[in-house]
C-alpha positions as CSV (number, residue, x, y, z in Angstrom):
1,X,-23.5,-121.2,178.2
2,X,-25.9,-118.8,177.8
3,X,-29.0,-118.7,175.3
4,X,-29.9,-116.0,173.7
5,X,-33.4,-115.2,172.0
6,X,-34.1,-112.6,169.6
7,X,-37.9,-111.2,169.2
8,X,-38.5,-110.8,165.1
9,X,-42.1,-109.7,164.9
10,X,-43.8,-111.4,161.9
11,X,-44.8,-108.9,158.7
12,X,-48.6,-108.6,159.6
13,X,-51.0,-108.2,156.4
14,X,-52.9,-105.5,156.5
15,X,-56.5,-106.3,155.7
16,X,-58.2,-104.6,153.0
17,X,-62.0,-103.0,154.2
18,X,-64.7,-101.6,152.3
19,X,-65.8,-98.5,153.1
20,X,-68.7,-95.7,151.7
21,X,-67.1,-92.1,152.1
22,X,-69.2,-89.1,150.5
23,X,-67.1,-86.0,150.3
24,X,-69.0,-82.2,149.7
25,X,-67.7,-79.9,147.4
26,X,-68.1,-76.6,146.1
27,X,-67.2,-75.5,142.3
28,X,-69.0,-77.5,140.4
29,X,-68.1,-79.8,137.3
30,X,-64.9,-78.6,136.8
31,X,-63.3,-80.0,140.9
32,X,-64.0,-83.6,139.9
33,X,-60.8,-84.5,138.1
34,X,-59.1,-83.5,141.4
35,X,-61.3,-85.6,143.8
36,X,-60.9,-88.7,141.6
37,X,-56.8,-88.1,141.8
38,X,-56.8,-88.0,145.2
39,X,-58.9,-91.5,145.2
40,X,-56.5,-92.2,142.5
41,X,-53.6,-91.6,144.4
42,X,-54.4,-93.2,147.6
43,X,-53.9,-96.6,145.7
44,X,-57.1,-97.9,147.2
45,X,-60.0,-100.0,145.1
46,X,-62.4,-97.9,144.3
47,X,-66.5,-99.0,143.5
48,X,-69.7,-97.6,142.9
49,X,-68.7,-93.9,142.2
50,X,-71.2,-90.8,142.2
51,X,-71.1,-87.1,141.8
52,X,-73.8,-85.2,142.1
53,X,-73.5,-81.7,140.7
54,X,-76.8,-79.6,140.7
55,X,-77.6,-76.5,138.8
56,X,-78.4,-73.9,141.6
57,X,-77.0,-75.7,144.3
58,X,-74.0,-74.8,146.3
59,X,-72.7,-78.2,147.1
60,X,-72.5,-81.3,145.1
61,X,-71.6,-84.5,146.4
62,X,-69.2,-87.6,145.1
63,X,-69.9,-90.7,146.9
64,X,-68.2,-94.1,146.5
65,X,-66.9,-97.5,148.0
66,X,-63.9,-98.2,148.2
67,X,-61.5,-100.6,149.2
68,X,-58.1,-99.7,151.2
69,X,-56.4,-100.9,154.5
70,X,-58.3,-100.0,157.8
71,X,-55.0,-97.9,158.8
72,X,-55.3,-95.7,155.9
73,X,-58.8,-94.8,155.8
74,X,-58.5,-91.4,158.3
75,X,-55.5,-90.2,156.1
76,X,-57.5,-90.7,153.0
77,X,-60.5,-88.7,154.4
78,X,-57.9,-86.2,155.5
79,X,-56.4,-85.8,152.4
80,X,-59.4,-85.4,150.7
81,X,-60.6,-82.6,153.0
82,X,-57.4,-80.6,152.6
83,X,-58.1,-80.3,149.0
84,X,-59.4,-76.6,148.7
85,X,-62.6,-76.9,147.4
86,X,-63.8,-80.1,149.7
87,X,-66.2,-78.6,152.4
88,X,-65.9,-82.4,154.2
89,X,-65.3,-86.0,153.6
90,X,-66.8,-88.6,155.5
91,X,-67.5,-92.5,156.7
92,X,-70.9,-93.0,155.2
């Protein structure tokens, strides 16, 4: 008789971080709605949000916490840097 064993690997959770990102825009007032549904999108918690948008000044910034699974946080910073008028998105 022969015993056979099958490997089932158990569902891991995926653990929920906190991070800062600050993402750089160009275009003024008018590009936030589009940054916040990206955020919005992702699914991820988000905390402590910011935009800075001054008169005379080429970029303004949106900064904020949020929280979202460690594996996601590169695509989110991706994603928010393909949007056409992000100039970069970063860890902070």
């Amino acid at each position: 008789m022969s015993l056979t064993t099958f490997s089932v690997p158990a569902p891991r959770s995926s653990l929920m971080v906190r991070r800062r990102i600050a993402t750089y825009f160009v275009g003024g007032v008018e590009q936030i709605p589009g940054l916040v549904d990206a955020l919005a999108r992702h699914g991820g918690l988000v905390h402590d949000l910011s935009v800075d948008v001054r008169d005379g000044v080429r970029e303004s910034t949106m900064t904020c916490a949020l929280l979202v699974e460690e594996a996601e946080v590169e695509a989110l910073l991706e994603r928010l840097r393909e949007l056409p008028a992000v100039v970069s998105s970063e860890l902070v």
